[in-house]
C-alpha positions in Angstrom: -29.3 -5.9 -9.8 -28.0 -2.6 -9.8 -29.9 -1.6 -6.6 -28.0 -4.4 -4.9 -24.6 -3.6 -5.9 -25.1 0.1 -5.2 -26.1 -1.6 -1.6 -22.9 -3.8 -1.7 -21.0 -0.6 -2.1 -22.1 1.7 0.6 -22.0 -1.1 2.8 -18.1 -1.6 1.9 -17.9 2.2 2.2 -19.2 1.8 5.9 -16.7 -0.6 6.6 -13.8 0.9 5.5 -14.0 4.1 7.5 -12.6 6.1 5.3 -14.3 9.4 3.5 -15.3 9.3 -0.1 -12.5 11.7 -1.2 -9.8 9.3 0.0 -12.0 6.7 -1.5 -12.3 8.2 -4.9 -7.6 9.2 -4.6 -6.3 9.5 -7.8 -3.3 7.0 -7.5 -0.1 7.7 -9.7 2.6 4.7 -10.8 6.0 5.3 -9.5 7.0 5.1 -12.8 7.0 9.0 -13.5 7.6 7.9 -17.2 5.0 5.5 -17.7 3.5 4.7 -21.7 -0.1 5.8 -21.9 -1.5 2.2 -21.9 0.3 1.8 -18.4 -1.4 4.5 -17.3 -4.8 3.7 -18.4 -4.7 -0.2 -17.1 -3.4 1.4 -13.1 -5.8 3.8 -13.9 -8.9 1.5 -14.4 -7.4 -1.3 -12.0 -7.6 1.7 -8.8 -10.8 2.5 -10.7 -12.3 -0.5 -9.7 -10.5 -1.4 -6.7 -12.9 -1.6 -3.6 -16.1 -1.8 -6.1 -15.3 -5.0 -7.8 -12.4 -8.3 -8.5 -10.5 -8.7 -11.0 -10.7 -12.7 -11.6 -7.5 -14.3 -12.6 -6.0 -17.4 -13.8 -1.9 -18.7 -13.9 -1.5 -20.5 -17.2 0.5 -23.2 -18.0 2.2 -25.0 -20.8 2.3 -28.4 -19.3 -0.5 -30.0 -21.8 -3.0 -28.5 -20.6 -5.6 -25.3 -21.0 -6.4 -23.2 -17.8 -8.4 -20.6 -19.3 -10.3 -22.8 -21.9 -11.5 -25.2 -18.9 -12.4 -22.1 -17.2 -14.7 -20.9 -19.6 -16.0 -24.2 -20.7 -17.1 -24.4 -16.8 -18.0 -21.0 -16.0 -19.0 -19.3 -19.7 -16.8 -17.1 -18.7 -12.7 -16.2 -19.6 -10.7 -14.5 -16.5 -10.1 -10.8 -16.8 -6.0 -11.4 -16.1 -4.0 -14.4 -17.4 -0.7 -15.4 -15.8 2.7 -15.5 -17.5 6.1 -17.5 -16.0 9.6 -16.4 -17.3 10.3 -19.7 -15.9 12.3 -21.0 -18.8 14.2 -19.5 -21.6 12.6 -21.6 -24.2 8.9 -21.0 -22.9 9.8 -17.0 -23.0 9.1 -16.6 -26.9 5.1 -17.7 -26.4 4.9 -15.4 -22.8 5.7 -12.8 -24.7 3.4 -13.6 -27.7 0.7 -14.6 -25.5 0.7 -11.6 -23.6 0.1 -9.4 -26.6 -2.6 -11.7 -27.7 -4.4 -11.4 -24.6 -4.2 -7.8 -24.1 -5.4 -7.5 -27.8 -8.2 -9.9 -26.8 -9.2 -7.3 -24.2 -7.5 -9.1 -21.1 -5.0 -8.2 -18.8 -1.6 -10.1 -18.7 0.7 -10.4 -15.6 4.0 -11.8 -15.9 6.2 -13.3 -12.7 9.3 -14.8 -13.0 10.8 -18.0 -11.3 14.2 -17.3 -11.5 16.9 -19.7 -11.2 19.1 -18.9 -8.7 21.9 -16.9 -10.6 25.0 -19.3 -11.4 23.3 -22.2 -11.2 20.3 -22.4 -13.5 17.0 -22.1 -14.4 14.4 -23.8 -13.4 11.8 -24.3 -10.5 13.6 -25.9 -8.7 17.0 -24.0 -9.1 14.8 -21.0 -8.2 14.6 -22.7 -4.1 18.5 -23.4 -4.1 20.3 -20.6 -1.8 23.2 -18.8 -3.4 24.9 -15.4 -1.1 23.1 -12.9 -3.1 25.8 -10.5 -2.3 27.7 -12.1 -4.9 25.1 -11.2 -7.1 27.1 -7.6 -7.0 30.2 -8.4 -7.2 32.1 -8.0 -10.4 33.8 -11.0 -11.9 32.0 -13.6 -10.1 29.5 -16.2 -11.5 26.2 -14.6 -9.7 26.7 -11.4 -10.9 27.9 -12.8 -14.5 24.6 -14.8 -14.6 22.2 -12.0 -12.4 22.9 -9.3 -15.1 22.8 -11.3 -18.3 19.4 -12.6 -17.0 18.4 -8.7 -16.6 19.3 -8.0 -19.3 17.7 -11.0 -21.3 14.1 -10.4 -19.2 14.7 -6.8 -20.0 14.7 -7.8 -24.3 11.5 -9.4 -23.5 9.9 -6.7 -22.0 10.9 -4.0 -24.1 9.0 -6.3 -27.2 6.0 -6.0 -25.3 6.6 -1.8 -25.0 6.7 -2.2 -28.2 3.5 -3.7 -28.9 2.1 -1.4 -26.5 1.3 -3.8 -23.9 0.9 -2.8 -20.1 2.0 -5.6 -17.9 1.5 -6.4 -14.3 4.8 -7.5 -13.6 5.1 -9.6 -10.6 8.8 -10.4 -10.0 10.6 -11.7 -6.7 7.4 -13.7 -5.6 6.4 -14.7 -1.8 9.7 -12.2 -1.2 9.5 -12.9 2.6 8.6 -16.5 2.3 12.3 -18.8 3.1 12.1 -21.1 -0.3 13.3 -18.9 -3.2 17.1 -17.8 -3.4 16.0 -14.4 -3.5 14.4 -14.6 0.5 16.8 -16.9 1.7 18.9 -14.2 3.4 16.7 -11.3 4.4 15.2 -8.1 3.9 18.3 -5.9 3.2 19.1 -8.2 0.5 16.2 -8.6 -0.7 15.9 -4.7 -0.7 18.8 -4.4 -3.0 17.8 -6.8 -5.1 14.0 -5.0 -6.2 15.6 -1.6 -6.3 18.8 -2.7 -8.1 15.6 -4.7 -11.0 13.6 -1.4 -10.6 16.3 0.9 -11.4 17.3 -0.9 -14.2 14.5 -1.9 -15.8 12.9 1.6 -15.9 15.9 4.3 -15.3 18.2 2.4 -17.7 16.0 0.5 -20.3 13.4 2.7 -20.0 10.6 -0.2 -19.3 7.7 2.3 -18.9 5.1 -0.4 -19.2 5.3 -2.1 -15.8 3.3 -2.0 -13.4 5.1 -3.2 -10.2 3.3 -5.5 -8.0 5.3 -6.7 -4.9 4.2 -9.9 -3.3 4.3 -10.6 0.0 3.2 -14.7 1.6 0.6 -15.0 4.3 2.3 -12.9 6.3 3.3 -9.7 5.1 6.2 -8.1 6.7 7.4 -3.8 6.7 10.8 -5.0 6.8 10.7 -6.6 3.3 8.6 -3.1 2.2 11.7 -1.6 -0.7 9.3 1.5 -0.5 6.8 3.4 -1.8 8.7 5.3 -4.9 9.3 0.9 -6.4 5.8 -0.2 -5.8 2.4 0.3 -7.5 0.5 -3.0 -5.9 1.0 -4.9 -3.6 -0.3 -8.4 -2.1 0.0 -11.7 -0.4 -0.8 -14.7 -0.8 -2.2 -18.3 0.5 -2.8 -21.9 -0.6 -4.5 -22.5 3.0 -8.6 -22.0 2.3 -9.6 -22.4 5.4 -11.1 -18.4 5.5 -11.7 -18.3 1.8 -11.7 -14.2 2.0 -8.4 -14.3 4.0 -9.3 -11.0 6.0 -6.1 -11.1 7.9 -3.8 -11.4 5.0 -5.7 -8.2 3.3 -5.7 -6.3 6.6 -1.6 -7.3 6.8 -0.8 -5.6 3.5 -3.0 -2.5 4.4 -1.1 -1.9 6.9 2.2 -1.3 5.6 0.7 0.4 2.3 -2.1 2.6 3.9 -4.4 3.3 1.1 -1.3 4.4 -1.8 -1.9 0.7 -4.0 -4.3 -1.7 -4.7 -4.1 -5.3 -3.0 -4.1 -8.3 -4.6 -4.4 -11.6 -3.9 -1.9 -12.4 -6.4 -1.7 -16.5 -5.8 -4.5 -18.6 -4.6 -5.4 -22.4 -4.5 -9.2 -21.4 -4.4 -10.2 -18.3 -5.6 -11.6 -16.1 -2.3 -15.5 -16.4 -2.2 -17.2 -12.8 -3.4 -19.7 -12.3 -0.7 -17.3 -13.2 2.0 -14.6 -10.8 0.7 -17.4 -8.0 0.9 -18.6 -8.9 4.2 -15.5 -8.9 5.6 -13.9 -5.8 4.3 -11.5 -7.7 2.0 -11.9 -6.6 -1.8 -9.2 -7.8 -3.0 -8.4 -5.5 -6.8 -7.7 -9.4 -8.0 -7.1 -13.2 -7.9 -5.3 -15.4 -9.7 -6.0 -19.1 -9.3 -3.1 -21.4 -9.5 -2.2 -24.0 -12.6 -3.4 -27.2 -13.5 -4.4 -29.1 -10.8 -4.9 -26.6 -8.2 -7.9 -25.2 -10.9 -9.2 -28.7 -11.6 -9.7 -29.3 -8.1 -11.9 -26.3 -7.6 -15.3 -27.3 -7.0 -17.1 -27.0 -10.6 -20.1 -25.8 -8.9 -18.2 -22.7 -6.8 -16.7 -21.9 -10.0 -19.7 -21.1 -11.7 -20.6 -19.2 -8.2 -17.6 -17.1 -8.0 -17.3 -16.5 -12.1 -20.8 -15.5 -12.3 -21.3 -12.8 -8.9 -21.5 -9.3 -10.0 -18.8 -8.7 -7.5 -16.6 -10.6 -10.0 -15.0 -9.1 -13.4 -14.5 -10.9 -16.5 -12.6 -10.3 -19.6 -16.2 -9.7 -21.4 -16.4 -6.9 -18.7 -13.1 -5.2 -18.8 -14.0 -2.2 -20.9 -12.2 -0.5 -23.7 -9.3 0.1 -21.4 -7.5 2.9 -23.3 -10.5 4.5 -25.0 -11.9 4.8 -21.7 -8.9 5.5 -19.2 -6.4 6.6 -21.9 -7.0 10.5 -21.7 -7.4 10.9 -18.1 
C-alpha cells in the first residue's frame, strides 16, 4: 500500500511540472491576523493538497441524514460537512453543528444562500435580481437589509471564533454563474461586493477564523478574480459527470491562481473518481457531494469505491489538526 501511493505521488509530481520546492510552498492566509486553529486547518489542508482529497458532504435539514447514509454505505464519515446560512431560523443548529463537527475531528464549511437584500431570504429569493449598487447606498432598502444581514452572519461567526472553530467559509457561490442576485450584473459588482464582506468581516469584526474560498461554476473567469490579498482557495464547480475528474474545470482555476491556493471542487452531483483525478493531473484539495437526492442517487457501489481509495481522506484520517499543525 504504501509503495503504491509513494508511486501515485511521483507520478502526480511528473505531471505537474513543477520542482519540489514550489511543490512543498509554504502558503499563508490573507488573513494576516488569523487565530491559531485557522492557521493549522490552511496549514494541513495545503499540506495535503496534491497528495490526497479531502471527501465532503452538503448536509441538510430537510428530514433527512447525509452523513449518517454516508457512513452506513461506505463505513466511512466525510472529512468536511457542509453548512447553509440559508435561513435565519436554521442558523442556531449551523452554528452548533459546526462546533460539533470540528470537536468530532471534522472540518466544517459554511456557504450562504442569501436572499437577495430587500426582498428576503430564501433560495429562491437568492436568484431574484435586485441593482446591487443600491446595496451601497445609504437610506435605501438594499443597503438597510445588505448590512443588517452582515452584520447578523457576522454574530454567527464570531460564536464560532469563540469556540475556536476554523471555518471554510464559502460565500457568494457560482459568483460568475447568471442565477444568484449577486452575479446578475457582473464582475465589478461582484468585486465590490467580496471585498466590501472581506473587509468587514475581518478588518472591522475581526473574524480571524475564515478561511476564504471563492467559487467559481464550470467556467472560471479572471474578470470575477477580487484578488489575491481576499482569497485563500479557490474552485469551481459542476453537476455535469460526464468527465468525472473534470480536468478542464481544475486546469481553468489554475490558471488564474497559479500555484498561491488550493482548488476545490467545492459542489458536485457525483463526487470526481480518485484514480481519474490522479491520472489526469486533477487533485482536487476536496469535494463536497450535494444534498439529499443528488447523494442518494450515487451509485452505492462507487461510493464504497471512492470512500475507501487511499487517494481519499476521511474524518477517521484527518489527524489531530492543531496538535499537529498548531506550532508551525
Amino acid at each position: 500500500m504504501k509503495k503504491k501511493i509513494i508511486y501515485r505521488l511521483l507520478i502526480l509530481f511528473m505531471l505537474s511540472g513543477l520542482p519540489f520546492s514550489l511543490l512543498a510552498q509554504q502558503h499563508h492566509l490573507s488573513d494576516a491576523h488569523a487565530t491559531k486553529e485557522a492557521k493549522a486547518l490552511y496549514a494541513y489542508i495545503n499540506d495535503m493538497f496534491g497528495k490526497k482529497t479531502l471527501s465532503g458532504q452538503m448536509s441538510s435539514y430537510w428530514g433527512f441524514d447525509e452523513i449518517n447514509y454516508v457512513h452506513n454505505i461506505t463505513g466511512k464519515y466525510p472529512a468536511i460537512k457542509g453548512f447553509d446560512f440559508i435561513q435565519s431560523s436554521l442558523n442556531d443548529s449551523v452554528v452548533k453543528g459546526a462546533i460539533q463537527w470540528w470537536k468530532d475531528g471534522g472540518i466544517p464549511t459554511i456557504m450562504w444562500h442569501w436572499g437577495a437584500p430587500g426582498i428576503g431570504e430564501g433560495y429562491p429569493n437568492s436568484k431574484k435580481e435586485i441593482d446591487i449598487t443600491k446595496c451601497f447606498q445609504k437610506g435605501t432598502v438594499e443597503y438597510d437589509s445588505f448590512w443588517t444581514e452582515l452584520k447578523t452572519k457576522a454574530d454567527l461567526l464570531e460564536r464560532l471564533q469563540k469556540a475556536n472553530v476554523p471555518v471554510l467559509w464559502r460565500p457568494f457561490h457560482e459568483l460568475n454563474g447568471n442565477w444568484f442576485w449577486w452575479g446578475k450584473q457582473g464582475p465589478d459588482n461582484f468585486k465590490h461586493l467580496w471585498i466590501t464582506m472581506y473587509d468587514y468581516f475581518v478588518k472591522d469584526r475581526k473574524l480571524n477564523n475564515l478561511i476564504w474560498v471563492l467559487c467559481y461554476t464550470t467556467e472560471p473567469d479572471s474578470a470575477w478574480y477580487p484578488g489575491d490579498k481576499y482569497v485563500d482557495i479557490a474552485g469551481a464547480d459542476t453537476y455535469n459527470n460526464g468527465d468525472s475528474s473534470m480536468p478542464f474545470m481544475y486546469k481553468a482555476v489554475k490558471a488564474i491562481t497559479g500555484n498561491r491556493v488550493p482548488i476545490a471542487y467545492h459542489e458536485c452531483g457525483v463526487p470526481p473518481d480518485p484514480d481519474k483525478c490522479f491520472k489526469d493531473g486533477a487533485m482536487w484539495s476536496w469535494w463536497m457531494e450535494w444534498h439529499t437526492n443528488f447523494i442518494r442517487n450515487v451509485d452505492t457501489v462507487y461510493l464504497k469505491h471512492v470512500y475507501n481509495n487511499d487517494l481519499i481522506i476521511t474524518r477517521d484520517e484527518v489527524p489531530d489538526i492543531m496538535k499537529v499543525y498548531g506550532k508551525k
